[in-house]
C-alpha positions in Angstrom: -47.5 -18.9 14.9 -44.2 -19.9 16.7 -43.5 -22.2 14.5 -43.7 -20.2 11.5 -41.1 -17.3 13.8 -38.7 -20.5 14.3 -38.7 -21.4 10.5 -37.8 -17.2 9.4 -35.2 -17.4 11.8 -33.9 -20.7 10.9 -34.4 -19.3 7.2 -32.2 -16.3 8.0 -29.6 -18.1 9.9 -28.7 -20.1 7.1 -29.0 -17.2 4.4 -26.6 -15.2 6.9 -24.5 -18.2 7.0 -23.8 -18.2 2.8 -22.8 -14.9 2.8 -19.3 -14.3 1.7 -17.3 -12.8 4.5 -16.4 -9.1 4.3 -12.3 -8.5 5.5 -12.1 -6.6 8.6 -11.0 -3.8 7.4 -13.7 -3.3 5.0 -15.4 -1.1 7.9 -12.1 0.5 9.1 -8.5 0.6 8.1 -7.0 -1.3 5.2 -4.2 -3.3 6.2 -0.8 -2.6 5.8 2.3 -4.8 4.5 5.8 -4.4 6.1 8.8 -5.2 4.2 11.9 -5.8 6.7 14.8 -7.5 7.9 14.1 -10.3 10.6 16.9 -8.9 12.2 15.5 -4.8 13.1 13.9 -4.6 16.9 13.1 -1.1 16.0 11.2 -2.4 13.0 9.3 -4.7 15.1 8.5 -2.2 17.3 6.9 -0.1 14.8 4.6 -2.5 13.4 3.8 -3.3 17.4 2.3 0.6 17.3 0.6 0.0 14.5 -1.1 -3.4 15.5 -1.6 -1.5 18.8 -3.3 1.9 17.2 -5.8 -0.9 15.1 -4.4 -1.9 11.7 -3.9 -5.6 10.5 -0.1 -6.1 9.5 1.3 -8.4 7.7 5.0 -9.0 8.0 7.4 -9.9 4.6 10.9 -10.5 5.7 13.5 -9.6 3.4 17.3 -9.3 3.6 16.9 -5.5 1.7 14.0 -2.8 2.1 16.0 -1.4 -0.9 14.4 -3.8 -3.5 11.7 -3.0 -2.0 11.6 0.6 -2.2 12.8 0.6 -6.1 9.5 -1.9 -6.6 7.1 1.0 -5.2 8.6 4.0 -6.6 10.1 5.6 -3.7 13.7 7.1 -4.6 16.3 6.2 -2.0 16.6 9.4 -0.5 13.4 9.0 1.3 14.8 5.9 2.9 14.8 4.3 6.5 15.0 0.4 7.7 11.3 -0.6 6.8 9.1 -0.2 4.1 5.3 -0.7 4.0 2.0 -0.4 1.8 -1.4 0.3 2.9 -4.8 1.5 0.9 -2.2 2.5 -1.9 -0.3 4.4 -0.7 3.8 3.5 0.6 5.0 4.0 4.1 8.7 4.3 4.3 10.1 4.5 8.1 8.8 5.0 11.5 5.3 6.8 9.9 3.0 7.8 12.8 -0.3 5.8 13.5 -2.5 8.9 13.3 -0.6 10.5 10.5 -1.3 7.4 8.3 -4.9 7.3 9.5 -5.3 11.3 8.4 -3.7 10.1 5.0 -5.8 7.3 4.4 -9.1 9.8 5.4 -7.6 12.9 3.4 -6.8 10.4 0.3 -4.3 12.9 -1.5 -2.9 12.4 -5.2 0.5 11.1 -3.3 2.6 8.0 -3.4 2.7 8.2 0.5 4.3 8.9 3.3 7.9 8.9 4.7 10.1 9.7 7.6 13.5 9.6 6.4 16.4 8.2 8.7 15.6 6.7 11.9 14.7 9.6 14.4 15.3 8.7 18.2 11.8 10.1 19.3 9.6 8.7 16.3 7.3 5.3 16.7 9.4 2.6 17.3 12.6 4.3 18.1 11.0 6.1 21.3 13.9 6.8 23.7 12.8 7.7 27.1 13.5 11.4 27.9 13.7 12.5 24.2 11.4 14.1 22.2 13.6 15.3 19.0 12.4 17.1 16.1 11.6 14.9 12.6 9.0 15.4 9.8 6.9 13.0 7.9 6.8 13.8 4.4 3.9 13.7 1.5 6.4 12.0 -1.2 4.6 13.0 -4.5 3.9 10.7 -7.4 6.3 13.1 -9.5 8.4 13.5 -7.4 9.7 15.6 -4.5 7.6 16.1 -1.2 5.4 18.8 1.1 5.8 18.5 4.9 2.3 16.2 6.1 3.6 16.6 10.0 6.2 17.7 12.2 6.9 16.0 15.7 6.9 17.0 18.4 3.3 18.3 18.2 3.1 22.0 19.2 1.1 22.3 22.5 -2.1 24.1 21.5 
């Protein structure tokens, strides 16, 4: 009888063993493409809270996130000094962790999200002491945007 137990196991170690691999974020969060100049610390930073809040980034170095931004769709105005992808959608600027985690669960009809500028108290650009006001903005497919957040979060 223990034999026959050692030959299923052995049996299902080496089926489990052809199986393709699934990617990590399969199970979780889809990863996300930065497209930046190798020469932005604040840039770096960002994708530092990102790595740090659980997403997979891979970095594309480029000498101008314009190019970039024309590729995707997103219209200048909405620009900063980075410019990412993930599950779809484009992320242009210091974007929030948890505000692209609530757009990836929430899946609107969007082409993503963006936080114009660079705000001194967004990811990335944290200054001690300083917790200034900025949006992130739902960029439509069409064009235009709603409001997705507003920072600092109201104390509830």
């Amino acid at each position: 009888m223990k034999r026959r137990n050692m030959l299923h196991a052995l049996a299902g170690a080496s089926l489990a063993a052809m199986m393709p691999t699934v990617p990590a974020w399969a199970a979780g969060l889809p990863p996300v493409e930065v497209f930046k100049s190798p020469h932005c610390g604040c840039c770096g930073a960002w994708v530092d809270h990102m790595v740090a809040a659980g997403f997979k980034v891979k970095v594309t170095e480029v000498t101008d996130t314009t190019e970039a931004r024309k590729r995707l769709g997103l219209a200048d105005e909405y620009g900063s000094c980075h410019t990412a992808t993930v599950g779809g959608y484009v992320l242009e600027g210091h974007v929030p962790a948890n505000e692209v985690k609530r757009l990836l669960a929430t899946r609107p009809k969007a082409l993503g999200l963006a936080v114009p500028g660079m705000p001194p108290s967004s990811p990335g650009m944290d200054v001690p002491g300083r917790s200034d006001p900025y949006e992130v903005l739902l960029v439509q497919r069409q064009g235009g945007h709603v409001v997705f957040a507003r920072y600092p979060k109201a104390a509830t």
